[in-house]
C-alpha positions as CSV (number, residue, x, y, z in Angstrom):
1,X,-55.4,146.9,17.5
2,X,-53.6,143.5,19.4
3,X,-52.5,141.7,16.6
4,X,-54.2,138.3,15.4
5,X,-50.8,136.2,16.5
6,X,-51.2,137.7,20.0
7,X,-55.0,137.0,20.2
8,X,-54.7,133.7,19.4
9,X,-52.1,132.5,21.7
10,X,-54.1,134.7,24.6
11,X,-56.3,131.4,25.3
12,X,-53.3,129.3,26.0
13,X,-51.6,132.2,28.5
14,X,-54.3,131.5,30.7
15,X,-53.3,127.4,31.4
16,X,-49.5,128.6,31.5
17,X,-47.9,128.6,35.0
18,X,-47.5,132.3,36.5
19,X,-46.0,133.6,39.3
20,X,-48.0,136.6,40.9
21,X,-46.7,139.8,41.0
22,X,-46.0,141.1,44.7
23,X,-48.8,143.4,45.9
24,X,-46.4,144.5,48.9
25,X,-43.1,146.4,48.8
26,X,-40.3,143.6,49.0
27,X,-37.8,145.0,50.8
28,X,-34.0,144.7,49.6
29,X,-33.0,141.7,51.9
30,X,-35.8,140.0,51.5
31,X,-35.3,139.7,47.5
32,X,-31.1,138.6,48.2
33,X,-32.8,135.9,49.9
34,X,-35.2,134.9,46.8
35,X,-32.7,136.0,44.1
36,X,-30.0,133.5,46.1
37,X,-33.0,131.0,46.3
38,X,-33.5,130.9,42.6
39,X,-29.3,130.9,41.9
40,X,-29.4,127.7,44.7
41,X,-32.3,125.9,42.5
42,X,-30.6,126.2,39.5
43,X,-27.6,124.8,40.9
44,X,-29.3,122.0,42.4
45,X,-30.7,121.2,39.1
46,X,-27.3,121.6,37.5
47,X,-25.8,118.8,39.8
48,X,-29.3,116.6,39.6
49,X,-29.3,114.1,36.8
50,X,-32.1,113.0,34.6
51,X,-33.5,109.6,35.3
52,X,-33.3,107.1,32.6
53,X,-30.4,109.2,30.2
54,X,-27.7,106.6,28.9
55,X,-25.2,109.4,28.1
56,X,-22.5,108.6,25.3
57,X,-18.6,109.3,25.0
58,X,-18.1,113.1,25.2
59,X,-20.2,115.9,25.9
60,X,-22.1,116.6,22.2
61,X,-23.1,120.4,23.6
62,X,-19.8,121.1,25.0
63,X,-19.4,124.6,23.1
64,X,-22.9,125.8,23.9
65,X,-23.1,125.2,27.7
66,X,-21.6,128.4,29.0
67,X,-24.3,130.3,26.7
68,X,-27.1,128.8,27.9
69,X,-26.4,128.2,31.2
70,X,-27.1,124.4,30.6
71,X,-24.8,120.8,31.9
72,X,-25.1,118.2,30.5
73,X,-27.1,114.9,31.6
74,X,-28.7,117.3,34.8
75,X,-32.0,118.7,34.9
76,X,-30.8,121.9,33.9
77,X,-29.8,119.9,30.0
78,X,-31.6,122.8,28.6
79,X,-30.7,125.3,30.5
80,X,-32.0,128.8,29.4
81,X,-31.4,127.9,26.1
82,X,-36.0,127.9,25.3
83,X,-36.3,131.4,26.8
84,X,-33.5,132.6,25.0
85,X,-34.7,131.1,21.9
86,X,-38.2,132.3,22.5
87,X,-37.3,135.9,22.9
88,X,-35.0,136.0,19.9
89,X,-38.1,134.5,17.7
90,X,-40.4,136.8,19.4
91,X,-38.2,139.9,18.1
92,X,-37.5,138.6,14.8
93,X,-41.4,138.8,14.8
94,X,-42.2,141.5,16.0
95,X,-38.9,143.5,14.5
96,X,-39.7,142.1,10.7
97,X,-43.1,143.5,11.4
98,X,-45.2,140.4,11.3
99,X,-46.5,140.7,14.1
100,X,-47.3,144.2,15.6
101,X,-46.9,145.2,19.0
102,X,-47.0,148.2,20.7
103,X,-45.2,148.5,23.4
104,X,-46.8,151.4,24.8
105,X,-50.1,149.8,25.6
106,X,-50.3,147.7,29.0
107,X,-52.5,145.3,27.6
108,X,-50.5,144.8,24.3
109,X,-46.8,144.7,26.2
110,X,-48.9,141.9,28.6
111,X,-49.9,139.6,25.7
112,X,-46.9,140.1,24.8
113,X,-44.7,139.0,27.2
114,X,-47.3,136.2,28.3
115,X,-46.9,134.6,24.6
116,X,-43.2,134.6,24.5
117,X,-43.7,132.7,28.1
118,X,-45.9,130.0,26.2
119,X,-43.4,130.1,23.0
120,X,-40.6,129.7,26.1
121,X,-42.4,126.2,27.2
122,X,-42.9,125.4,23.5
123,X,-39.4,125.5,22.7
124,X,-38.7,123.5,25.8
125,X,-40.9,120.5,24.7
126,X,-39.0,120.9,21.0
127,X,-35.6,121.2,22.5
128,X,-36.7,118.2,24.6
129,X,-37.8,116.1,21.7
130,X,-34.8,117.1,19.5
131,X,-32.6,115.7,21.8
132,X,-34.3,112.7,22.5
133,X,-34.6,111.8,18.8
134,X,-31.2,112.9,17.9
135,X,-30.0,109.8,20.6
136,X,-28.3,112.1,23.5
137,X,-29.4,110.3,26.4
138,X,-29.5,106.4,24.0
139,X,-30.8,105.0,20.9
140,X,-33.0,102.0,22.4
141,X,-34.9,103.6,24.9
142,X,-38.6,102.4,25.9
143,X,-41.8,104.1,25.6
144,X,-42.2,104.8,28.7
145,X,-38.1,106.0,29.2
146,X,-38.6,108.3,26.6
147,X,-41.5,109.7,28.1
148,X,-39.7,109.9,31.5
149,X,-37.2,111.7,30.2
150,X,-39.1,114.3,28.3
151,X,-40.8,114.6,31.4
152,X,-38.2,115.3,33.6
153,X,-36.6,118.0,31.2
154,X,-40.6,119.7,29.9
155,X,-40.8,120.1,34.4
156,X,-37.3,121.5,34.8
157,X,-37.7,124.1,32.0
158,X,-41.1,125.2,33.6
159,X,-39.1,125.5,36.9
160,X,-36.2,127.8,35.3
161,X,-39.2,129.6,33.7
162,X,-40.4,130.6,36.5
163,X,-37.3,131.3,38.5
164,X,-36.6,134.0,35.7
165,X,-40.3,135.4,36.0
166,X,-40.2,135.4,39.8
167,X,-37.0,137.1,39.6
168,X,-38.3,139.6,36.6
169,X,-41.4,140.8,39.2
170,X,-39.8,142.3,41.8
171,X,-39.4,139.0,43.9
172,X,-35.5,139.3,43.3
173,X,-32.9,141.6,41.7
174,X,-32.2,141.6,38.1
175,X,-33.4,139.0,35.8
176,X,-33.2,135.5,36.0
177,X,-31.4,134.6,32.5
178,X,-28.3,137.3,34.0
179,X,-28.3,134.9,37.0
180,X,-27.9,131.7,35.8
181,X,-25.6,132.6,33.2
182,X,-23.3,134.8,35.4
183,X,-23.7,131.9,37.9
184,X,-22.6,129.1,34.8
185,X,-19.6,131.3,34.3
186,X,-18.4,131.6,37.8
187,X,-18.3,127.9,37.7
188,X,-16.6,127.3,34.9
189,X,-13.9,129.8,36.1
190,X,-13.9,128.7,39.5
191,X,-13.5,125.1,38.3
192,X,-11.0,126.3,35.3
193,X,-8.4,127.5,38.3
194,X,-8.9,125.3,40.7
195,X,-10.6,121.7,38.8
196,X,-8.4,118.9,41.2
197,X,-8.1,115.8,38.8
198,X,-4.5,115.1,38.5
199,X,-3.1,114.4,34.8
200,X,0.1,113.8,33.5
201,X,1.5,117.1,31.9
202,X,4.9,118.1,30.3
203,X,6.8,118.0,27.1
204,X,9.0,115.5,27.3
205,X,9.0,111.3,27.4
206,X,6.4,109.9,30.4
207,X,9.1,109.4,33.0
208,X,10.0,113.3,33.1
209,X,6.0,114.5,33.5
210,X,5.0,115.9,36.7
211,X,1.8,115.1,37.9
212,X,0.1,118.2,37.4
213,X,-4.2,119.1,37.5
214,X,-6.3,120.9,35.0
215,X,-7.0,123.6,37.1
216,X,-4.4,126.3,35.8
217,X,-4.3,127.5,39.3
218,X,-3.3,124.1,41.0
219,X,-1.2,123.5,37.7
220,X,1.4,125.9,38.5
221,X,1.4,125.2,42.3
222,X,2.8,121.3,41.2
223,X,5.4,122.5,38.4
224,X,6.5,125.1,40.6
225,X,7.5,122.5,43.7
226,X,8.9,120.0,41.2
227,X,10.5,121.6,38.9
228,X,10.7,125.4,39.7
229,X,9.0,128.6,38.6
230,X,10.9,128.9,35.1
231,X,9.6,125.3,33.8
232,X,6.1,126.5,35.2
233,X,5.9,129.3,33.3
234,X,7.6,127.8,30.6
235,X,5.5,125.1,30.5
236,X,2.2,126.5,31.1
237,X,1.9,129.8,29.2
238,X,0.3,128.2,26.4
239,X,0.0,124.9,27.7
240,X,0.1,123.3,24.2
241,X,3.1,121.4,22.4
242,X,4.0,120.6,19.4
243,X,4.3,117.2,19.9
244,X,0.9,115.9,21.1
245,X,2.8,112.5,21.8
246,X,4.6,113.3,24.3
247,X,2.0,116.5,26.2
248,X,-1.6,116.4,26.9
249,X,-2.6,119.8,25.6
250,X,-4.7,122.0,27.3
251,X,-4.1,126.1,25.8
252,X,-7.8,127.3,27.1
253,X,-6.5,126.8,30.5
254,X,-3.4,128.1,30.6
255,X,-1.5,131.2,31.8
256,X,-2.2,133.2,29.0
257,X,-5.8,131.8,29.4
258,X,-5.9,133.6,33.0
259,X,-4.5,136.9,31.9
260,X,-6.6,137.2,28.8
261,X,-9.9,136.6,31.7
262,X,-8.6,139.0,33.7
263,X,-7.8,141.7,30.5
264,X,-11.2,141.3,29.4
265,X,-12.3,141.9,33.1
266,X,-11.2,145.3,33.6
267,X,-11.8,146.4,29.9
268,X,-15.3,145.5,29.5
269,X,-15.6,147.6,33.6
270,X,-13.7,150.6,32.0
271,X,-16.2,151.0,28.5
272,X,-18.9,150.3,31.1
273,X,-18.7,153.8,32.6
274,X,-18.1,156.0,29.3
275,X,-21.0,157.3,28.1
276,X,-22.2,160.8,26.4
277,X,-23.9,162.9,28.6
278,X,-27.4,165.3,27.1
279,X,-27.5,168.3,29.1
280,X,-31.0,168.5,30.4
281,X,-33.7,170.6,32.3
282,X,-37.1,169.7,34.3
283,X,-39.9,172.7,32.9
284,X,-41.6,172.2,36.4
285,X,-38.2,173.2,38.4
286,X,-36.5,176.6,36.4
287,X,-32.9,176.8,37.0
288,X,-32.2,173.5,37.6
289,X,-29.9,171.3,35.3
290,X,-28.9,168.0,34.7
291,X,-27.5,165.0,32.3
292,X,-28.7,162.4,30.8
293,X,-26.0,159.8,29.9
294,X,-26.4,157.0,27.1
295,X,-23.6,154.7,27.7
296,X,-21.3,153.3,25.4
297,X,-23.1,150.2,25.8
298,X,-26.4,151.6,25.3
299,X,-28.3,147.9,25.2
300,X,-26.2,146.4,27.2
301,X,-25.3,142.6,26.7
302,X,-28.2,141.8,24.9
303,X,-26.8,141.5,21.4
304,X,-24.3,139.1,22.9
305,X,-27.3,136.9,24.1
306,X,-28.9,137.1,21.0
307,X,-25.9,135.9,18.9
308,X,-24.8,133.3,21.2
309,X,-28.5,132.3,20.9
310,X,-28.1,131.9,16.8
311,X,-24.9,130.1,17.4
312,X,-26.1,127.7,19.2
313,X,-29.2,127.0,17.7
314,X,-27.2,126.3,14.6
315,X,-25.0,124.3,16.9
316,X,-27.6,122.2,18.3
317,X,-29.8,121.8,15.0
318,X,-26.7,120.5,13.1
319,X,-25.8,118.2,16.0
320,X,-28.9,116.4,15.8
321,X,-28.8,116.3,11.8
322,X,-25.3,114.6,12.4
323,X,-26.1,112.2,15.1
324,X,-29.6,110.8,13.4
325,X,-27.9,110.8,9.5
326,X,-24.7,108.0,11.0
327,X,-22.1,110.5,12.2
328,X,-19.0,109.9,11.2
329,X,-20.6,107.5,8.3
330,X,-22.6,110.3,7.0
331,X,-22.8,111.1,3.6
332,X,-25.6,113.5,4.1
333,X,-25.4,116.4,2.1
334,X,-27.7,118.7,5.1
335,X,-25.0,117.3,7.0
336,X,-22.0,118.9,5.2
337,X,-23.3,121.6,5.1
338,X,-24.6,122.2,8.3
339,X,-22.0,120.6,10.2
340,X,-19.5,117.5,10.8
341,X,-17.9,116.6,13.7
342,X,-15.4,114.3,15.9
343,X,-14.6,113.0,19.2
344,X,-11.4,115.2,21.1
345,X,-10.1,112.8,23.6
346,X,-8.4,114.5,25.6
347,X,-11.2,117.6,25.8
348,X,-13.6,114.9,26.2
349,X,-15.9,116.2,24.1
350,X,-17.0,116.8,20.2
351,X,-15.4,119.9,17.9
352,X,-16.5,120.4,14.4
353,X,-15.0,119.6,11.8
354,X,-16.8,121.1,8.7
355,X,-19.7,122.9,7.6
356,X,-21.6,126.4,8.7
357,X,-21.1,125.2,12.8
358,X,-17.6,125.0,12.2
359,X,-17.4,128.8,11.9
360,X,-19.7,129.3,14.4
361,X,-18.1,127.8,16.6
362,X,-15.2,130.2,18.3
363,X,-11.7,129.1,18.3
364,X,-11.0,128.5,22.4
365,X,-7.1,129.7,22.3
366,X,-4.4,131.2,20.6
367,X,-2.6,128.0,19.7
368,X,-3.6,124.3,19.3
369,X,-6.1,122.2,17.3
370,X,-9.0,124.1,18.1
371,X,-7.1,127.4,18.1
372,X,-6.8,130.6,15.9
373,X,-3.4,128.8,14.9
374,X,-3.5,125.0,14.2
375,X,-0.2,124.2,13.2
376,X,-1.2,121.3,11.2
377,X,-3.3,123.9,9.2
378,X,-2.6,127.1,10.0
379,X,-4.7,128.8,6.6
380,X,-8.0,127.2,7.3
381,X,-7.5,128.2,11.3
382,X,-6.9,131.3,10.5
383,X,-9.7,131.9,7.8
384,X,-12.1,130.1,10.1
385,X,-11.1,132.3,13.2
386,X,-11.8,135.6,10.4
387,X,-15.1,134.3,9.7
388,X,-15.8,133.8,13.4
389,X,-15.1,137.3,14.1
390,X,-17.1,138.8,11.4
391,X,-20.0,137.1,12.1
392,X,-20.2,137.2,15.3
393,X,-19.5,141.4,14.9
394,X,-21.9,141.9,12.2
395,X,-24.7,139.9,14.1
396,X,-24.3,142.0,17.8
397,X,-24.6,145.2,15.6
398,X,-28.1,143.8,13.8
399,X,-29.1,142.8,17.0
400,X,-28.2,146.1,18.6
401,X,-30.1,148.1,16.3
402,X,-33.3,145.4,16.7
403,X,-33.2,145.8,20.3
404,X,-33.6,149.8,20.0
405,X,-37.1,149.1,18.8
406,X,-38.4,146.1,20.5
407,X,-37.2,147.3,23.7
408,X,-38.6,151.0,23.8
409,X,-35.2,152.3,23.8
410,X,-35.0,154.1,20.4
411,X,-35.2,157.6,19.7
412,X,-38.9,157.9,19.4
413,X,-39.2,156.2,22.8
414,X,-37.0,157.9,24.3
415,X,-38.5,161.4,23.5
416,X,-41.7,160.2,24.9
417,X,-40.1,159.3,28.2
418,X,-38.3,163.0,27.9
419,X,-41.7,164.7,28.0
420,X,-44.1,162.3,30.1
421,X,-40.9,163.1,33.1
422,X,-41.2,167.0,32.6
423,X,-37.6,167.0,31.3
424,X,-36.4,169.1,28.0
425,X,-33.5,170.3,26.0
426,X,-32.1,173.8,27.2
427,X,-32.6,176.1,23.7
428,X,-34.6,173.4,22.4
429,X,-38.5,173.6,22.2
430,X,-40.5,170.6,24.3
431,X,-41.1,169.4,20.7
432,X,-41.8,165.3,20.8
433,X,-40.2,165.6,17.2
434,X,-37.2,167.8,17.5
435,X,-36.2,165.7,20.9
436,X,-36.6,163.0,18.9
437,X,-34.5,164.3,15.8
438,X,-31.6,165.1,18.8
439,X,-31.8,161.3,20.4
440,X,-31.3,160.3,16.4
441,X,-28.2,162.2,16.5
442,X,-26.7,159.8,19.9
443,X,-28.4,156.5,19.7
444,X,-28.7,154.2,16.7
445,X,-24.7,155.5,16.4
446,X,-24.2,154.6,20.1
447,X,-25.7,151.5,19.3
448,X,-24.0,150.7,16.4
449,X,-20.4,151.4,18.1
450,X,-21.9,149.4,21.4
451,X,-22.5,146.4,19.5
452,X,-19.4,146.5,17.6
453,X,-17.3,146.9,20.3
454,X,-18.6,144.1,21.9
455,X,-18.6,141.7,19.2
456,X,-14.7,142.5,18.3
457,X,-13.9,142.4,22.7
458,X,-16.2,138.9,22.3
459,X,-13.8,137.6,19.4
460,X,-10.6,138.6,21.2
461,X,-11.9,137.2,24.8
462,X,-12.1,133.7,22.9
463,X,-8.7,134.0,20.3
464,X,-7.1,134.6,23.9
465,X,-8.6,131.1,25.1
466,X,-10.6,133.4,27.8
467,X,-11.8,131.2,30.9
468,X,-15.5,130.6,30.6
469,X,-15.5,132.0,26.6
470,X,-15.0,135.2,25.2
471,X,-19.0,135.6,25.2
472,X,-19.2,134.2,28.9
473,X,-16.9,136.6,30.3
474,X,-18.6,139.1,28.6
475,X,-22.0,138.6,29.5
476,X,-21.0,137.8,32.9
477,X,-18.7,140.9,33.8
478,X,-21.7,143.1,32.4
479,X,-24.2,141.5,34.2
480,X,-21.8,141.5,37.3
481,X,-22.0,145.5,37.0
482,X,-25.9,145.7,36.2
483,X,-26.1,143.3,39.8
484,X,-23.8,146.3,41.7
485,X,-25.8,149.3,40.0
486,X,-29.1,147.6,41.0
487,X,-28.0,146.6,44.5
488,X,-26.6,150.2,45.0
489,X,-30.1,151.5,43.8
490,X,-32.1,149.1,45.5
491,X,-29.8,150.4,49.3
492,X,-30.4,153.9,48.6
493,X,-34.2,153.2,47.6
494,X,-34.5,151.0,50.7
495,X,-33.4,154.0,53.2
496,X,-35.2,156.9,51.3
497,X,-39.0,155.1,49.3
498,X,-39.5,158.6,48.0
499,X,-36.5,157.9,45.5
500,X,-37.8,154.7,44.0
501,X,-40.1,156.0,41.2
502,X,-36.7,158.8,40.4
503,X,-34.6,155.2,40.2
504,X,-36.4,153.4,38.1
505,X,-37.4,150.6,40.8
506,X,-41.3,149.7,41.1
């Protein structure tokens, strides 16, 4: 029976923008050319600013925007931070059992998806609001500004909406949420290597500084003309000094920044292939055998998503409790608890200072202020960089074992899938309940070690001061690898349409 939550957001499903599902094969080049369409819309948006915003000092959002794909002051402020949100509250819901769902009914896995759409434009008019009344974009805006501006952001999160859905039914490859954020953290590499805007860099007094950039990349290229390749390794390893005075620091884009990328790059490719492999047969075709693997990383990156989704919810909610209680004049106690902060200039944007946030929030390099060792204090750095980790281990394991239900890939789904195929367990009878009782014996372990492996790779990707976060770099290599898989499935579909239902492409 659809459950009562379900029936009653049915009525507002139907005044909810939708994009149709093709009715016609799409062939393979002709969803590059909509799946590159969507990734040139969101960058459009990215670069597009809102009209009206009077942005302040510093970039309040700074440690959130890889994660949600978002920049701030653009259309894209949001980013896919509502969908995200919207899906993790939709499988607290349905995973807590408060709602029920089940996913093997059409009709029900329809409603379903259609309200997490309208909870997906909900949480963009929230997220919208929040920011407005928390004073992002100004504190002594009109009527009529205010409405622009909520305007502007409520249209642009219906757009990336969209662009996610079109991508989801077959118009393009993958989904849309791995595109924009594996599009985000190509940026934010691209501009961490190679970002032009010259500063002066060194440790000594101003007169021996070279002119150097931000880009790591460019970095090196202007110590190594003026002062040779020992003081630009030397110099630029960590990229931090001791003595603030006399440096501008800058450890999450430094040398050790780039190797640490490119460490977690080939790491997270290598886990990607192991996998245990369940001998198999098909009843229909006798004497013929096969596999069938469960990889290491059995759900993927979605417990990343979902924890990066917590964190910066937290992140956001205590920004906006912090900027509408006086900021630095605060004396809030919601405040010190959830979280304090203060300007960097040199970073240009806010850190935390105190409170939950501020061990949410992941340290950015191995050294510095904001590092796993602050010099200044290294036992609270170091305590905060422990808490860090824990969490955000503990959480991609809950969220691993969530995502086995929600998503049909548990044992009992599984076995279902076993027997509607024709396939079975040599030795083993075509039993619903002893396949299942074998799957039990792989998965929720596989699951477990999946999502703890990513949340300890996760930590170490961001102690390292990894380009583009330790969660970007994550998310973004796996979804890098889903992108080949799929491409190399949609080719070999695309010559030979018998295979497509064997592949798993619609």
């Amino acid at each position: 029976m659809t459950s009562r939550f379900l029936q009653a957001v049915r009525p507002f499903m139907s005044i909810t923008p939708e994009v149709v599902k093709p009715t016609r094969e799409v062939h393979f080049n002709e969803k590059m050319i909509w799946t590159f369409a969507a990734l040139v819309i969101y960058f459009v948006m990215t670069s597009t600013p809102i009209i009206g915003a009077d942005l302040g000092q510093g970039d309040p959002f700074a440690f959130m925007r890889t994660i949600t794909a978002s920049t701030q002051g653009s259309l894209a402020e949001l980013g896919i931070g509502p969908i995200v949100t919207a899906g993790l509250i939709m499988q607290i819901l349905v995973g807590s059992k408060i709602i029920n769902v089940n996913m093997g009914d059409p009709e029900e896995r329809s409603l379903y998806t259609g309200a997490q759409k309208v909870m997906s434009v909900l949480m963009t008019i929230i997220e919208a609001g929040a920011f407005l009344i928390g004073g992002t974009y100004g504190t002594d805006l009109s009527a009529s500004a205010q409405l622009g501006i909520i305007s502007q952001l409520l249209a642009a999160g219906i757009i990336i909406i969209l662009l996610d859905e079109m991508v989801q039914k077959g118009w393009g490859l993958g989904s849309g949420i791995s595109l924009f954020i594996a599009g985000g953290v190509a940026l934010q590499i691209f501009q961490g290597l190679f970002a032009p805007n010259n500063i002066l860099e060194g440790p000594g007094p101003t007169e021996d500084k070279v002119t150097s950039a931000r880009g790591i990349v460019l970095a090196f290229i202007y110590w190594l003309q003026q002062k040779g390749p020992l003081a630009a390794i030397g110099n630029l390893f960590f990229r931090y000094n001791t003595n603030p005075a006399h440096s501008l620091n800058l450890p999450s884009l430094s040398i050790l920044s780039v190797i640490a990328t490119i460490v977690v790059f080939i790491i997270v490719i290598y886990f990607e292939s192991m996998r245990v492999e369940i001998p198999i047969s098909y009843a229909q075709y006798k004497g013929i055998r096969s596999t069938y693997p469960i990889k290491l990383l059995y759900v993927s990156n979605i417990p990343v998503i979902l924890t990066s989704a917590v964190f910066a919810d937290v992140y956001f909610i205590a920004q906006m409790v912090w900027n509408s209680s006086g900021k630095e004049n605060s004396t809030s106690l919601l405040t010190q608890i959830l979280g304090t902060f203060r300007l960097d200039q040199q970073a240009e944007q806010y850190v935390p200072t105190g409170g939950l946030v501020y061990f949410l929030t992941p340290p950015r390099s191995l050294i510095g202020d904001q590092g796993v060792l602050n010099f200044a204090d290294p036992l609270s750095s170091i305590t905060r960089a422990f808490i860090y980790a824990i969490i955000l281990i503990l959480l991609s394991v809950v969220f691993s074992m969530m995502w086995l239900e929600t998503a049909g890939m548990g044992p009992r789904d599984v076995a279902s899938q076993f027997l509607q195929s024709g396939m079975q367990m040599p030795g083993w009878r075509r039993s619903k309940k002893i396949v299942e009782r074998r799957l039990e014996m792989y998965i929720p372990t596989i699951a477990v070690i999946g999502g703890l492996f990513i949340g300890v790779l996760a930590a170490f990707a961001d102690f390292l001061g990894a380009i583009g976060s330790g969660m970007g770099i994550l998310l973004s290599v796996s979804i890098m690898r889903q992108y080949f898989e799929l491409i190399s499935k949609e080719r070999v579909a695309e010559m030979n349409p018998a295979l497509r239902g064997f592949l798993g492409i619609s």
